[in-house]
Jmol script that loads the backbone (N, CA, C; Angstrom):
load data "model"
ATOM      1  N   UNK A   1      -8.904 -14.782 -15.893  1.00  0.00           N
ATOM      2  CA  UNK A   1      -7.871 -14.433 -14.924  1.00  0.00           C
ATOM      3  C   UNK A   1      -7.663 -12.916 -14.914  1.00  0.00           C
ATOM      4  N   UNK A   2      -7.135 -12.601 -13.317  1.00  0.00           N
ATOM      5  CA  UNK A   2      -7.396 -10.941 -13.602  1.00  0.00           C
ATOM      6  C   UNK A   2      -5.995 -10.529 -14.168  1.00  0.00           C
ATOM      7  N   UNK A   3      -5.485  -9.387 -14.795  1.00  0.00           N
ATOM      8  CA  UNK A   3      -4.413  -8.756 -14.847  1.00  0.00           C
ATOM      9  C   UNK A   3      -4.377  -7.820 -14.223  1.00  0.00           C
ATOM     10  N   UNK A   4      -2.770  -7.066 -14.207  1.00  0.00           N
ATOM     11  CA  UNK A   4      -2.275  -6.452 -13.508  1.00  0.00           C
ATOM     12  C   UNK A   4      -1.319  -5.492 -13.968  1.00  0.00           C
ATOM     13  N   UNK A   5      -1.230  -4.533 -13.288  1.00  0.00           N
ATOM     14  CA  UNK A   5      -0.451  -3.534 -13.945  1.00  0.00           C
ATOM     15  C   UNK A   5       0.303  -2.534 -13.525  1.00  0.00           C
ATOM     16  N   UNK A   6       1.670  -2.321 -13.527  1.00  0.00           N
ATOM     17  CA  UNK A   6       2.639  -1.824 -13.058  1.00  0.00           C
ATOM     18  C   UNK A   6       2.448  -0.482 -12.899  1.00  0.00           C
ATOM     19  N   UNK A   7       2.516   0.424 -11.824  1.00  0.00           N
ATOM     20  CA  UNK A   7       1.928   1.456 -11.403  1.00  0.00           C
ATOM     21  C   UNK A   7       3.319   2.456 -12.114  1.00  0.00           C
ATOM     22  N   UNK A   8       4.786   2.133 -12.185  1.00  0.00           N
ATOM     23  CA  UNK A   8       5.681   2.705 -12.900  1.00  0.00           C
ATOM     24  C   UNK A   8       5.917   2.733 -14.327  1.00  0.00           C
ATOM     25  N   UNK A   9       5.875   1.384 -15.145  1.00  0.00           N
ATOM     26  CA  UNK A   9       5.686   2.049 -16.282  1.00  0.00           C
ATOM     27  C   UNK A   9       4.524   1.447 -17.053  1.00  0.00           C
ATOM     28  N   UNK A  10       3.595   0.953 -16.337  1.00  0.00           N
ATOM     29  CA  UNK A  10       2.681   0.729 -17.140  1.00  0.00           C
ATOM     30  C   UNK A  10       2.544  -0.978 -17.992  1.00  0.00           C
ATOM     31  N   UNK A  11       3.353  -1.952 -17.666  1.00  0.00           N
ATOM     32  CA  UNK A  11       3.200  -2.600 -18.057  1.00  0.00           C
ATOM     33  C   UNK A  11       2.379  -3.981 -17.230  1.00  0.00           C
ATOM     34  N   UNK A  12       1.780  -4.711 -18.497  1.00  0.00           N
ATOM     35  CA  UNK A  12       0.398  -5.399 -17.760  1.00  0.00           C
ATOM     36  C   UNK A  12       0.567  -6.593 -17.543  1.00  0.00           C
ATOM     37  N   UNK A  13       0.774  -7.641 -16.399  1.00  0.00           N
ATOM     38  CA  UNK A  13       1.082  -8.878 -16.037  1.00  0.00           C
ATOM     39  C   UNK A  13      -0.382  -9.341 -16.576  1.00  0.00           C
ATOM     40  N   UNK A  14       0.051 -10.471 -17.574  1.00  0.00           N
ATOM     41  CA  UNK A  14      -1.099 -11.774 -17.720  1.00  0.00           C
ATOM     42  C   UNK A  14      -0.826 -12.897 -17.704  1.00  0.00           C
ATOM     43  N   UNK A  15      -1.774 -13.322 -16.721  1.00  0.00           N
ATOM     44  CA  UNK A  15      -1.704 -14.518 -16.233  1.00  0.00           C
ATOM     45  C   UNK A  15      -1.853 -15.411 -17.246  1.00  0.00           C
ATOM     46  N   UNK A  16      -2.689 -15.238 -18.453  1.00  0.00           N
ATOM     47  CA  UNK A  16      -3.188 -16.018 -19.070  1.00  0.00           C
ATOM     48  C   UNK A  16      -1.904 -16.379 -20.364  1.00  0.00           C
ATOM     49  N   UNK A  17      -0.222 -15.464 -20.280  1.00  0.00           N
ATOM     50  CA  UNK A  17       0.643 -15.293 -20.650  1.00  0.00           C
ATOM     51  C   UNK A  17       1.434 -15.589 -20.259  1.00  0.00           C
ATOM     52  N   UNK A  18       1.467 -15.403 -18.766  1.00  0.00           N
ATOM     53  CA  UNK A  18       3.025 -15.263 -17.798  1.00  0.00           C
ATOM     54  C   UNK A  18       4.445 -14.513 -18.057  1.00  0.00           C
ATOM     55  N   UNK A  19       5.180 -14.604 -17.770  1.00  0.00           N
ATOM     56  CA  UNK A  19       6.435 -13.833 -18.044  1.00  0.00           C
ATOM     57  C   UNK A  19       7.574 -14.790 -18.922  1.00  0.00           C
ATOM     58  N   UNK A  20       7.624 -15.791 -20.074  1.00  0.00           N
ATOM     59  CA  UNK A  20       8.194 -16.263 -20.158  1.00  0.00           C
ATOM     60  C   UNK A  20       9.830 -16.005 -19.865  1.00  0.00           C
ATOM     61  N   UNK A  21      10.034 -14.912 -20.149  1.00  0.00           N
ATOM     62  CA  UNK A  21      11.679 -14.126 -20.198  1.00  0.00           C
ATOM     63  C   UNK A  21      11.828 -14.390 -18.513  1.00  0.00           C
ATOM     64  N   UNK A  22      11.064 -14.661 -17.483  1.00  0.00           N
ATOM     65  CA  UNK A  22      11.751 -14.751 -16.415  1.00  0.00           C
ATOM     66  C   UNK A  22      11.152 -16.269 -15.803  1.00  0.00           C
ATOM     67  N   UNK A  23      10.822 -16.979 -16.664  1.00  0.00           N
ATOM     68  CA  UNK A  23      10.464 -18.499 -16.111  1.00  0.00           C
ATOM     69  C   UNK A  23       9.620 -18.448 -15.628  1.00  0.00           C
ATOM     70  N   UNK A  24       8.070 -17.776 -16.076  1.00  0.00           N
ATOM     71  CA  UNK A  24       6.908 -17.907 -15.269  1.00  0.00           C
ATOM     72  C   UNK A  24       5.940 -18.173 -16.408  1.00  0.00           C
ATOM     73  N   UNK A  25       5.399 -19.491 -16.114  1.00  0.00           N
ATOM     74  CA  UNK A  25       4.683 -20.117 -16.850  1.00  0.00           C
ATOM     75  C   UNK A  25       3.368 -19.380 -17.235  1.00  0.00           C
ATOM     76  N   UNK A  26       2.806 -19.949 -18.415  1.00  0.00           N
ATOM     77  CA  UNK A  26       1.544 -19.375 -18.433  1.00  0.00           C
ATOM     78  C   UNK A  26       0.829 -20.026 -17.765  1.00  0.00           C
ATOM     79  N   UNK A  27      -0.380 -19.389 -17.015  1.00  0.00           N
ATOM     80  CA  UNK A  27      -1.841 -19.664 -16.472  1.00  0.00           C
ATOM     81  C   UNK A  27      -1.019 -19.198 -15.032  1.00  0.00           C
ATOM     82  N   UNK A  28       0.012 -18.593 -14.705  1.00  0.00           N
ATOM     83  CA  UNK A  28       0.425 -18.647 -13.274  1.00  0.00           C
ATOM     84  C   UNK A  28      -0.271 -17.525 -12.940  1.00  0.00           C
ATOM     85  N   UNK A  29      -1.057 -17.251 -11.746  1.00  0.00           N
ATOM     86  CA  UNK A  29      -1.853 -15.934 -11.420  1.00  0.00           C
ATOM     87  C   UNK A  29      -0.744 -15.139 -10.793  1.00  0.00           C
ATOM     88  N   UNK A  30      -1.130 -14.204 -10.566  1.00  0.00           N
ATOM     89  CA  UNK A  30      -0.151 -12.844  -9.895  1.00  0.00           C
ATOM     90  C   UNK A  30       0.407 -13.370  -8.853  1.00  0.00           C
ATOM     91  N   UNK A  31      -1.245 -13.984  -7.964  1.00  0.00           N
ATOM     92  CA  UNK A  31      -0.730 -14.036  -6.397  1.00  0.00           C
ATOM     93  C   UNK A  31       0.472 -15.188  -6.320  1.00  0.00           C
ATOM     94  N   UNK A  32       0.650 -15.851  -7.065  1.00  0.00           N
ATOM     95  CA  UNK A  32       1.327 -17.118  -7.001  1.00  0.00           C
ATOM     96  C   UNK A  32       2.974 -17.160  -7.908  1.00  0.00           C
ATOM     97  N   UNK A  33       3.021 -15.885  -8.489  1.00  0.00           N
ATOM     98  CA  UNK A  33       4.238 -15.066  -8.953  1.00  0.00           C
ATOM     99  C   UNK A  33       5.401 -14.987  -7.501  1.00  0.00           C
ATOM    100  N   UNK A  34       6.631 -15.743  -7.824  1.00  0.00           N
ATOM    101  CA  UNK A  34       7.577 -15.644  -6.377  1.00  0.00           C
ATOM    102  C   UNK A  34       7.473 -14.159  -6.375  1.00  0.00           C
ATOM    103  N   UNK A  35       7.734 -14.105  -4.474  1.00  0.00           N
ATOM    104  CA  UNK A  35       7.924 -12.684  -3.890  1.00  0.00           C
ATOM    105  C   UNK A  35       9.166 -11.909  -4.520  1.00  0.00           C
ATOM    106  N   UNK A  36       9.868 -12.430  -4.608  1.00  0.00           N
ATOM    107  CA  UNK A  36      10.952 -11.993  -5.434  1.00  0.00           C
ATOM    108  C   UNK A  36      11.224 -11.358  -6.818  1.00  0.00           C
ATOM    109  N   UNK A  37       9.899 -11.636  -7.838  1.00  0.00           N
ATOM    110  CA  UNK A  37       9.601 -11.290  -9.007  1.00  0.00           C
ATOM    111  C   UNK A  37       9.809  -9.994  -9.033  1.00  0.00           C
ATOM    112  N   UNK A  38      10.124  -9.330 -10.390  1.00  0.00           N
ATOM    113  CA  UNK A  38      10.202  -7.821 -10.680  1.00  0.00           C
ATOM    114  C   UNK A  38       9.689  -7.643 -12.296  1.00  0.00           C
ATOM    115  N   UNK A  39       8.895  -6.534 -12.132  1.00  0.00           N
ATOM    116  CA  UNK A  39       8.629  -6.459 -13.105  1.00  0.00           C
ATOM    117  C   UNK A  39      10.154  -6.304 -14.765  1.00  0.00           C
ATOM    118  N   UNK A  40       9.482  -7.323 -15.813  1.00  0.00           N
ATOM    119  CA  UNK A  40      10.478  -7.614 -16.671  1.00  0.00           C
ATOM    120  C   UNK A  40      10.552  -6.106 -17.455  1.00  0.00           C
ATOM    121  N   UNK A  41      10.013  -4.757 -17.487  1.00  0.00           N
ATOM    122  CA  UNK A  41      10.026  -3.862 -17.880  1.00  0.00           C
ATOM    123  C   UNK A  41      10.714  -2.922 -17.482  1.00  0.00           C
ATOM    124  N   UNK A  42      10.897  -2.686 -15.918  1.00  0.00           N
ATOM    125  CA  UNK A  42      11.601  -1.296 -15.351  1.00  0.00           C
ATOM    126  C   UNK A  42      11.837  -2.194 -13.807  1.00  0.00           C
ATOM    127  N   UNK A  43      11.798  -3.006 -13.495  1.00  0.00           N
ATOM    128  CA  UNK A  43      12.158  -4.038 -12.619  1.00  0.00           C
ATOM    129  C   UNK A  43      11.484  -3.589 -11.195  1.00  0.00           C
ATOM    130  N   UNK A  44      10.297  -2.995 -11.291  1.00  0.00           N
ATOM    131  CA  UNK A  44       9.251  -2.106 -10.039  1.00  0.00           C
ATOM    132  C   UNK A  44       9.295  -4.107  -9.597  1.00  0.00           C
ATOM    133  N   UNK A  45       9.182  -3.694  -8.047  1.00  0.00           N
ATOM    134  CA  UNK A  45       8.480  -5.210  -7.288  1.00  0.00           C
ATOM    135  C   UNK A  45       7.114  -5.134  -7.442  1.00  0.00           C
ATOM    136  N   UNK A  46       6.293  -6.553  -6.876  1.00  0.00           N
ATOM    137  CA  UNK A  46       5.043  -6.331  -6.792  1.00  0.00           C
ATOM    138  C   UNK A  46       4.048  -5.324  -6.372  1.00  0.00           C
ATOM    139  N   UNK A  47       4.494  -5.062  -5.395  1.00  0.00           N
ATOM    140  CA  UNK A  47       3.938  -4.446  -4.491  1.00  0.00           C
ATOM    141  C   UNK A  47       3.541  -2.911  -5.668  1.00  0.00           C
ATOM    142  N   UNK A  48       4.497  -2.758  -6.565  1.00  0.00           N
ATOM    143  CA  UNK A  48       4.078  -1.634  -7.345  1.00  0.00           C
ATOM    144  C   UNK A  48       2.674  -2.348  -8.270  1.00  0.00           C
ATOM    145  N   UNK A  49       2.374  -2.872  -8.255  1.00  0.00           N
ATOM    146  CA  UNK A  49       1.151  -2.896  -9.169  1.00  0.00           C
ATOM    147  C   UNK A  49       0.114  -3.238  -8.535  1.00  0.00           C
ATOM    148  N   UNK A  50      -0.798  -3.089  -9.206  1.00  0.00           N
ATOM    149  CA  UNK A  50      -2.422  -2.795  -9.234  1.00  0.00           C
ATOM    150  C   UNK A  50      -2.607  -3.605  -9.871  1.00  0.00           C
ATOM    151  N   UNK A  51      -4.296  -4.415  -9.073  1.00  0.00           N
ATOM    152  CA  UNK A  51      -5.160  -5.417 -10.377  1.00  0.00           C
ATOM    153  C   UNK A  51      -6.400  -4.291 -10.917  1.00  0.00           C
ATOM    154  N   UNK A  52      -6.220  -4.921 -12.145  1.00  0.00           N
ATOM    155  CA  UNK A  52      -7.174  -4.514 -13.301  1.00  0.00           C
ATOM    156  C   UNK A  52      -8.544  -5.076 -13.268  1.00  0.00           C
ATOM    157  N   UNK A  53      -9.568  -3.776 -13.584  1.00  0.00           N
ATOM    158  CA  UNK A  53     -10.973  -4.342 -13.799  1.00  0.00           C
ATOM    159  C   UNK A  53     -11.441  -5.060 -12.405  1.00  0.00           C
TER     160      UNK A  53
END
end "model"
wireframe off; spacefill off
backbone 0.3
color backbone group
């Protein structure tokens, strides 16, 4: 699964992890992360990150 990574502070969404602290299961891919999600680090929206590799 690809990861991803927050263009503000750097932190790396894995899918193969998920976000537990905000109810996102593991194996959930990015694209399938609600629109609403923010990053759990500095709270950037999607749209701030970049996929990896």
């Amino acid at each position: 699964m690809v990861k991803w990574e927050c263009t503000v502070c750097g932190y790396i969404y894995d899918p193969e992890t998920g976000d537990v602290e905000s109810g996102i299961a593991s194996g959930t891919s990015f694209e399938d992360l609600p629109a609403d999600w923010l990053c759990p680090v500095c709270g950037a929206p999607k749209e701030d990150f970049v996929q990896l590799g």
